[in-house]
N, CA, C and O atoms as a printed pandas DataFrame, in Angstrom:
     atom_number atom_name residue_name chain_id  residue_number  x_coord  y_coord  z_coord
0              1         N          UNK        A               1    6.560  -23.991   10.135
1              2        CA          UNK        A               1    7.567  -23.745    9.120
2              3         C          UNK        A               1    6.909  -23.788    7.748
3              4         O          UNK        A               1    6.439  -24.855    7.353
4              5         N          UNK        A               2    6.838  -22.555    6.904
5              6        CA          UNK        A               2    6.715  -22.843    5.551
6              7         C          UNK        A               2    7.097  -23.857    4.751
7              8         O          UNK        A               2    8.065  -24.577    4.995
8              9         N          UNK        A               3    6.414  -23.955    3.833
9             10        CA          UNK        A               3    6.938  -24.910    2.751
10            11         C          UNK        A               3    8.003  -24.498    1.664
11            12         O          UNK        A               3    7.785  -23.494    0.985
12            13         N          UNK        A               4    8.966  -25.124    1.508
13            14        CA          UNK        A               4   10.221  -24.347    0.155
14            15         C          UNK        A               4    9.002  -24.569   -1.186
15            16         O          UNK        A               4    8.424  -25.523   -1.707
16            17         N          UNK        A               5    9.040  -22.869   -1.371
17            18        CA          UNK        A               5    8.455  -22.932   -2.759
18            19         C          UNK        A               5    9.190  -22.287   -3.874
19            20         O          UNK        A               5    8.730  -21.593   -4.780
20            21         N          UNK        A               6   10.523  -22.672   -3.623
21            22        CA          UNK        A               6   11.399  -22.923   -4.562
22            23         C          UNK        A               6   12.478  -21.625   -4.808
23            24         O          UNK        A               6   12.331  -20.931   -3.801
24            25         N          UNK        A               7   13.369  -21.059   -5.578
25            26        CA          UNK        A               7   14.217  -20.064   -5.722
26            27         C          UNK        A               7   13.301  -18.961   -6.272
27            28         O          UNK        A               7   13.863  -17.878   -6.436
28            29         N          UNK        A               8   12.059  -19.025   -6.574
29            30        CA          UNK        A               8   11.480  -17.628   -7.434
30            31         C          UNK        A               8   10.755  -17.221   -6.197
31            32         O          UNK        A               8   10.089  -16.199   -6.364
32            33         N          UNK        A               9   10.698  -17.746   -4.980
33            34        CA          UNK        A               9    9.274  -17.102   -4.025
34            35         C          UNK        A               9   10.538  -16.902   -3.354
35            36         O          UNK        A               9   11.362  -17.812   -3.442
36            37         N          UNK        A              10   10.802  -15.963   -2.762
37            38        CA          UNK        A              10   11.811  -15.073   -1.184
38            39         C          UNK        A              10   10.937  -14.833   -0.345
39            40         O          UNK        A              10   11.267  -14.041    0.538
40            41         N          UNK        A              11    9.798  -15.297   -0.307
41            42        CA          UNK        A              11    9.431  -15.370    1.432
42            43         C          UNK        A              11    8.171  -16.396    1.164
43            44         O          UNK        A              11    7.070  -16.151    0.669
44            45         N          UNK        A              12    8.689  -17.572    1.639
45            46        CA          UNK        A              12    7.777  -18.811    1.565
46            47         C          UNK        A              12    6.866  -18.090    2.483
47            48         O          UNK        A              12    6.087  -17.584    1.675
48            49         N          UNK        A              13    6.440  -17.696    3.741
49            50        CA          UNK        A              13    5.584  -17.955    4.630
50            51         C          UNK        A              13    4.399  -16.851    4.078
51            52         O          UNK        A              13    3.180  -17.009    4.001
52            53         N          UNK        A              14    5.106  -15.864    3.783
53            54        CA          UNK        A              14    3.975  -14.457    3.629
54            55         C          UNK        A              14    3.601  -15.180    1.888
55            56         O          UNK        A              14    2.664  -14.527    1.428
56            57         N          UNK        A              15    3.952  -16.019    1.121
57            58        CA          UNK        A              15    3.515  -16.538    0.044
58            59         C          UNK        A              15    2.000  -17.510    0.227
59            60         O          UNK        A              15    0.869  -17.509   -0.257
60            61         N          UNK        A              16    2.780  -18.297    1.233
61            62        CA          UNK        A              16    1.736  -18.875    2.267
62            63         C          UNK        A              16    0.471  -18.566    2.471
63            64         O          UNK        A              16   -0.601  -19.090    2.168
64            65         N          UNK        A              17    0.860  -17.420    3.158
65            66        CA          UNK        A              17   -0.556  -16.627    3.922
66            67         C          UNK        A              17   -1.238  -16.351    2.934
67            68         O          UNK        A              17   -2.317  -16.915    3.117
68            69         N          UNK        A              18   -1.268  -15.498    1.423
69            70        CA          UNK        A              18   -1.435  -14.527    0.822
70            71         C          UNK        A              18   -2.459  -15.651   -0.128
71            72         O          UNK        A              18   -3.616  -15.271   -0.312
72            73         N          UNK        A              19   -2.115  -16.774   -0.619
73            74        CA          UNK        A              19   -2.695  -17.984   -0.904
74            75         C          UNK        A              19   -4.068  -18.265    0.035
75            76         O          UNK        A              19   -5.230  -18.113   -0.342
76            77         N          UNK        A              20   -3.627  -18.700    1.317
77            78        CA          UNK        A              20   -4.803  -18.629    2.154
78            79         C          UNK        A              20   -5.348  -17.750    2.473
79            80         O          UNK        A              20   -6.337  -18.014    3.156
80            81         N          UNK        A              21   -5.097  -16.355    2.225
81            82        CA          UNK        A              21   -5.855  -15.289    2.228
82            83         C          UNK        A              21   -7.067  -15.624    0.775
83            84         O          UNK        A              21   -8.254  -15.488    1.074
84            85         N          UNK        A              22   -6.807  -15.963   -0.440
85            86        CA          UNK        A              22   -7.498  -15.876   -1.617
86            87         C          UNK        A              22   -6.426  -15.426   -2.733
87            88         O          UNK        A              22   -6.735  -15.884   -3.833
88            89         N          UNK        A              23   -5.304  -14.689   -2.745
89            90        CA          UNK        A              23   -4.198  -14.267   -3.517
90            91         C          UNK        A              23   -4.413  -14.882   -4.895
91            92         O          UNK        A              23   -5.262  -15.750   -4.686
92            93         N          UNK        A              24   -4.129  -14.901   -6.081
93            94        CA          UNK        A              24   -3.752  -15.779   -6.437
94            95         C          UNK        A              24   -2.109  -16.159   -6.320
95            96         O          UNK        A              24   -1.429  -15.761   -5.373
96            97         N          UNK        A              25   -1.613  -16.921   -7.333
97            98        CA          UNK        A              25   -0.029  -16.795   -7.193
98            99         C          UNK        A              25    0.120  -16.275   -7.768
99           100         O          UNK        A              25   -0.479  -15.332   -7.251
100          101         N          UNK        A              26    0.523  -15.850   -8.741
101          102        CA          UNK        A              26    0.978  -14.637   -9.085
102          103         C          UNK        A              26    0.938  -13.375   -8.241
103          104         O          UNK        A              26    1.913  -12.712   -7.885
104          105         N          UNK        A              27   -0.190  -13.174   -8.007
105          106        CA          UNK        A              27    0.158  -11.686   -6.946
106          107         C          UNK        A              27    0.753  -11.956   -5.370
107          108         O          UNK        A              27    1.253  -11.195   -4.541
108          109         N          UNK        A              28    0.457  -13.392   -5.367
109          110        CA          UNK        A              28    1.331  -13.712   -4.005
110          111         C          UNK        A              28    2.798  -13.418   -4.318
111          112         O          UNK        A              28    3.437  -12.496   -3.811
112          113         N          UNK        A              29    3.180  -14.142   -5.048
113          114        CA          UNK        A              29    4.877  -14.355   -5.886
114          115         C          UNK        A              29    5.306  -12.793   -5.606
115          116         O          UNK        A              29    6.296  -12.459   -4.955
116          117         N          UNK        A              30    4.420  -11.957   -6.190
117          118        CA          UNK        A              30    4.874  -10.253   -6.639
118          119         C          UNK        A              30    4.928  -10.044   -5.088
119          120         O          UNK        A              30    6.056  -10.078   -4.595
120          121         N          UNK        A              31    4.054   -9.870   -4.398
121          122        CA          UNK        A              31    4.063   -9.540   -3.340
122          123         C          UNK        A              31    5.223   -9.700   -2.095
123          124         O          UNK        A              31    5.841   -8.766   -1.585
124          125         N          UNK        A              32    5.367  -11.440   -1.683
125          126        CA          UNK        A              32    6.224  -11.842   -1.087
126          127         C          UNK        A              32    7.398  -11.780   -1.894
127          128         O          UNK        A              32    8.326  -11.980   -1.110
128          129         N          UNK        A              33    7.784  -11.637   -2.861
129          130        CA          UNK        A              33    9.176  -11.078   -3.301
130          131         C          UNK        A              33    9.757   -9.717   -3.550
131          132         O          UNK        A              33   10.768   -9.299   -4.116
132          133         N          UNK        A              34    8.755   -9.188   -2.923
133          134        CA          UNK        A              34    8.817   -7.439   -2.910
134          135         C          UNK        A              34    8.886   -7.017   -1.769
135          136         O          UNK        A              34    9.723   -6.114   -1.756
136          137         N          UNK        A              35    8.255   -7.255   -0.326
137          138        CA          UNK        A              35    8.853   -7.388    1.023
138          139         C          UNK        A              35    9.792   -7.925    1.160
139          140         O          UNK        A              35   10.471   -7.548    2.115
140          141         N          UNK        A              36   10.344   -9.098    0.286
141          142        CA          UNK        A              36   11.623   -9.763    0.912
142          143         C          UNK        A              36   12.430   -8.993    0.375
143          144         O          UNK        A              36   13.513   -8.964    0.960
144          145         N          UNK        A              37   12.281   -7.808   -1.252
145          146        CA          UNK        A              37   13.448   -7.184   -1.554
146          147         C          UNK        A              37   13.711   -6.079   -0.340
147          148         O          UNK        A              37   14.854   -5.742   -0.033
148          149         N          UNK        A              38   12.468   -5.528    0.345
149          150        CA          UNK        A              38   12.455   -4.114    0.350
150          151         C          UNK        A              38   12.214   -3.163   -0.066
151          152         O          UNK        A              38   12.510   -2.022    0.290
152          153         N          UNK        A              39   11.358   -3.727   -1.280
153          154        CA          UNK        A              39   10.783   -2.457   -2.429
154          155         C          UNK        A              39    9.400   -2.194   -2.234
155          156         O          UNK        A              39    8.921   -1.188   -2.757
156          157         N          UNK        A              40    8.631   -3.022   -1.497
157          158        CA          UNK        A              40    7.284   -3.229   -1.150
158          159         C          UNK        A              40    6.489   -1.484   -0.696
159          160         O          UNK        A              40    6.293   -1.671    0.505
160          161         N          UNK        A              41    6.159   -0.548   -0.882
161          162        CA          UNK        A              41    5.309    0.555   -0.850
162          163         C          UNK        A              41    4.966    0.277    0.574
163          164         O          UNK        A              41    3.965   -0.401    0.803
164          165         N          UNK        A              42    5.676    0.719    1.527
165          166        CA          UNK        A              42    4.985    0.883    2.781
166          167         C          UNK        A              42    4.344    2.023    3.576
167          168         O          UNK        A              42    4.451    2.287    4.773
168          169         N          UNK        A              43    3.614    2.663    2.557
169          170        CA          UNK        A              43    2.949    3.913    2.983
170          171         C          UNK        A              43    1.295    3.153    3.213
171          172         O          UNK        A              43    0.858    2.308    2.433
172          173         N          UNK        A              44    0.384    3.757    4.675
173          174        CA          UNK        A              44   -0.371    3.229    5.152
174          175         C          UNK        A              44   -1.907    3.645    4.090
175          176         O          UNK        A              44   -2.045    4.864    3.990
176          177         N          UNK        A              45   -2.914    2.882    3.399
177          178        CA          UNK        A              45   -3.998    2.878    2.568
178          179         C          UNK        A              45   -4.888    3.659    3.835
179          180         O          UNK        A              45   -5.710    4.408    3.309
180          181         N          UNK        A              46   -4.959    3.700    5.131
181          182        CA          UNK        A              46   -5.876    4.640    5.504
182          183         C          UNK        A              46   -5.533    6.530    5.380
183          184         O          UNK        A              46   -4.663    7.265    5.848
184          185         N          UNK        A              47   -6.120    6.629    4.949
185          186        CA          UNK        A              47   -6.051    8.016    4.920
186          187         C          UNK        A              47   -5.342    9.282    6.029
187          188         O          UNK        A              47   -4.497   10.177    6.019
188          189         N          UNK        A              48   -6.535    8.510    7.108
189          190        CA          UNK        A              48   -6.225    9.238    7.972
190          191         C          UNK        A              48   -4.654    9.059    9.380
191          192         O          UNK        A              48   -4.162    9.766   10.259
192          193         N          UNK        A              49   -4.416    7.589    8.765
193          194        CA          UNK        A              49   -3.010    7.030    9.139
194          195         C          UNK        A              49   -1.648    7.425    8.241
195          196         O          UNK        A              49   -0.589    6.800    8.176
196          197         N          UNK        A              50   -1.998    8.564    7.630
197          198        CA          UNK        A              50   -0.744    9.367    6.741
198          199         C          UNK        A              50   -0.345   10.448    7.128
199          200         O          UNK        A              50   -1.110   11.052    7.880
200          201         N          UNK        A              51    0.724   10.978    6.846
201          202        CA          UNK        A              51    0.672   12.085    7.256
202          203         C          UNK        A              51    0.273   13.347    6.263
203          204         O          UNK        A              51   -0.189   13.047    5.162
204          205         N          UNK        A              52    0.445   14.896    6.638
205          206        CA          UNK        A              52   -0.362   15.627    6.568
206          207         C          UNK        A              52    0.555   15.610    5.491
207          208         O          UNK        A              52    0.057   14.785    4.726
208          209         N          UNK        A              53    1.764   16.095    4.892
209          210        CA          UNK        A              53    2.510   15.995    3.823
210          211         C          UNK        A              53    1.917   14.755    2.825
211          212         O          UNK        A              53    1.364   15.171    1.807
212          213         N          UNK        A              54    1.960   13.488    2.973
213          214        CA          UNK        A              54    1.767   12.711    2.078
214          215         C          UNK        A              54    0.333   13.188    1.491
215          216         O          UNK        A              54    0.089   13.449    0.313
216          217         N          UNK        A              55   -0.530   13.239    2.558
217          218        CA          UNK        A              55   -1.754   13.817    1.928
218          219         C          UNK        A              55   -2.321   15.282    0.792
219          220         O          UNK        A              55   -3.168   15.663   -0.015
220          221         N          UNK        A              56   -1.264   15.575    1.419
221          222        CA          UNK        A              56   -0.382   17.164    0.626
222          223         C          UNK        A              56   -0.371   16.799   -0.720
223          224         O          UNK        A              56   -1.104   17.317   -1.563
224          225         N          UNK        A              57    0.662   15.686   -1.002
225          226        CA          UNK        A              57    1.274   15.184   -2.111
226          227         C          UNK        A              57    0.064   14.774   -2.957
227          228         O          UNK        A              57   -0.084   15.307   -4.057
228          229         N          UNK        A              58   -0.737   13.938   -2.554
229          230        CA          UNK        A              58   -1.794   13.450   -2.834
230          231         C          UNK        A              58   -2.647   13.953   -3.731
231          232         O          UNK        A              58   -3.102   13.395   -4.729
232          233         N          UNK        A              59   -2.913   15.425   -3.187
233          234        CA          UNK        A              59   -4.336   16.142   -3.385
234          235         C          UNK        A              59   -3.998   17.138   -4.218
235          236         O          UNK        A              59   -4.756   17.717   -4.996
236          237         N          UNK        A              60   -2.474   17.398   -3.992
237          238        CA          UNK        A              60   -1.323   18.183   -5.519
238          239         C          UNK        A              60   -1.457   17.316   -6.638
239          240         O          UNK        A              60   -1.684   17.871   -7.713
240          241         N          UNK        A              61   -1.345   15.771   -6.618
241          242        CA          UNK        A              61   -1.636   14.563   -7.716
242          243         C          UNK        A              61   -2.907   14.684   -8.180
243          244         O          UNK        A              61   -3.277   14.344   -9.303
244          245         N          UNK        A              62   -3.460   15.079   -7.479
245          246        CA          UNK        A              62   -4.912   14.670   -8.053
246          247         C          UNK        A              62   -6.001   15.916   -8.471
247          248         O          UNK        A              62   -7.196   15.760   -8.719
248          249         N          UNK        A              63   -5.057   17.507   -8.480
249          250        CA          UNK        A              63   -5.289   18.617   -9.092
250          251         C          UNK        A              63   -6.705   19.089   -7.419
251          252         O          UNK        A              63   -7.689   19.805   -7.607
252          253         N          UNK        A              64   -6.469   18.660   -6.476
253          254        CA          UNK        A              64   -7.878   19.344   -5.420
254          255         C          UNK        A              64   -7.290   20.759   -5.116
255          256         O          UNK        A              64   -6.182   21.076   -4.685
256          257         N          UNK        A              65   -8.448   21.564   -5.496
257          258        CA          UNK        A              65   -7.718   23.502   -5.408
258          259         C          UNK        A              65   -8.350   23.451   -3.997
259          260         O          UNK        A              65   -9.267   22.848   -3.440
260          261         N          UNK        A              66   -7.209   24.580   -3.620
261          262        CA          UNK        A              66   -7.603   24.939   -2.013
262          263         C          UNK        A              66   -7.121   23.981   -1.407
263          264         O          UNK        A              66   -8.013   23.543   -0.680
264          265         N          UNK        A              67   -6.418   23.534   -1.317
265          266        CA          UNK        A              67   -5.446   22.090   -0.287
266          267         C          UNK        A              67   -4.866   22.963    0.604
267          268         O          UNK        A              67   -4.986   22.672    1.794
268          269         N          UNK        A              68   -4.109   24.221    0.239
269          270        CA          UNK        A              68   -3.002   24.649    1.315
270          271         C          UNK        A              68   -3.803   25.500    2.210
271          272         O          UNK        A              68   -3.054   26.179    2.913
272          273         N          UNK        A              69   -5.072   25.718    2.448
273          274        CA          UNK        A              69   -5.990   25.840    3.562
274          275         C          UNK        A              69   -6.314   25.022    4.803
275          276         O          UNK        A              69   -6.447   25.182    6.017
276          277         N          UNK        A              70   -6.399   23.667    3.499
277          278        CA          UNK        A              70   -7.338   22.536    4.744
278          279         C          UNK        A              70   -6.405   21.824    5.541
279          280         O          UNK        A              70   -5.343   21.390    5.096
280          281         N          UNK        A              71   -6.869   21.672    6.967
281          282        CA          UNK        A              71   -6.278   20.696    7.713
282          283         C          UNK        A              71   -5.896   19.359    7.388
283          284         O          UNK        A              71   -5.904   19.076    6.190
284          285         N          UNK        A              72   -5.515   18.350    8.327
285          286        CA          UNK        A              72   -5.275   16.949    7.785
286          287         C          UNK        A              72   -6.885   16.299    7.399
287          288         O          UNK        A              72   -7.337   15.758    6.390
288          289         N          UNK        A              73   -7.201   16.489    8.122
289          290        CA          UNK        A              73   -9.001   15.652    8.282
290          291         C          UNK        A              73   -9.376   16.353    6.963
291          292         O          UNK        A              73  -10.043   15.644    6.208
292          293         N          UNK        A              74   -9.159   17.296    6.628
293          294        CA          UNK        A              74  -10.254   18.218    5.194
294          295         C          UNK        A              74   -9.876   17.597    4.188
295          296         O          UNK        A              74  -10.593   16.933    3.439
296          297         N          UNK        A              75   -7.870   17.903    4.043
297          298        CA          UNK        A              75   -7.710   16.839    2.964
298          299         C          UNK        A              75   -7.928   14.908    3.009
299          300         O          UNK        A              75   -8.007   14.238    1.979
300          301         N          UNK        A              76   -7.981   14.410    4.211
301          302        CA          UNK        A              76   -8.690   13.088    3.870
302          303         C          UNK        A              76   -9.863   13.106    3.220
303          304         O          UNK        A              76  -10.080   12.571    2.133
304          305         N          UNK        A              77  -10.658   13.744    3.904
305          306        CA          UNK        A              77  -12.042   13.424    3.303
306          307         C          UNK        A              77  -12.220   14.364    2.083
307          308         O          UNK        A              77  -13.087   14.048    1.269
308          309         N          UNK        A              78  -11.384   15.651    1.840
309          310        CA          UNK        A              78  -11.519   15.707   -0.130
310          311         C          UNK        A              78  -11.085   14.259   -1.085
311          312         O          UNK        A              78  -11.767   13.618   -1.884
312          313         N          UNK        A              79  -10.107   14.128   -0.767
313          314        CA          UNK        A              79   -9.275   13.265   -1.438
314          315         C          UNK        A              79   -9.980   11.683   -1.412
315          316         O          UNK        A              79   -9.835   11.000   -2.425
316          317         N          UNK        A              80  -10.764   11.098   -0.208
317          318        CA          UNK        A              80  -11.700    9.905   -0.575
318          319         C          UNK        A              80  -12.946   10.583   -1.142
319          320         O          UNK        A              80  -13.871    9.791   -1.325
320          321         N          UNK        A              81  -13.204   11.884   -1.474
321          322        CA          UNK        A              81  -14.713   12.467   -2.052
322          323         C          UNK        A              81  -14.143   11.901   -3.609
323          324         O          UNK        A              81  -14.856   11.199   -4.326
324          325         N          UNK        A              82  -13.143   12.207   -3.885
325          326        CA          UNK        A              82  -12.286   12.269   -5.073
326          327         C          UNK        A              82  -12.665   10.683   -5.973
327          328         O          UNK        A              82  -12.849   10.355   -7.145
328          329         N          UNK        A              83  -12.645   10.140   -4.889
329          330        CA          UNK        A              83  -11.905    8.685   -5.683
330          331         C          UNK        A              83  -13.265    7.802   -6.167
331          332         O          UNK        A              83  -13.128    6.729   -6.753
């Protein structure tokens, strides 16, 4: 069982972890009170675990010409050449 860390943290346990991960608090606080809203960005940081649209979106953000050619795999690996 977590510890009550009071009315400003909404999810003692993932506050918890995020601490023993290295977190500081503050980005723990942001964090575990942003999964507990539901506002938390749950789109996946691997590339190739997105889909071909998001990657779409992506490579339109980030001005890569010739996107509406390449497969999913072409735009991953433009788009980490990118960064």
């Amino acid at each position: 069982m977590a510890k009550d860390h009071g009315p400003q943290i909404k999810d003692n346990k993932l506050y918890e972890d995020l601490l023993k991960k290295g977190d500081s608090k503050e980005k723990a606080a942001r964090i575990a009170n942003a999964k507990a809203a539901g506002t938390l960005d749950h789109r996946s940081t691997q590339l190739e675990d997105r889909s071909k649209a998001d990657l779409m979106a992506e490579a339109r953000k980030i001005g890569i010409e010739g996107r509406s050619g390449m497969d999913k795999a072409a735009l991953a690996e433009v788009i980490r050449g990118h960064r």
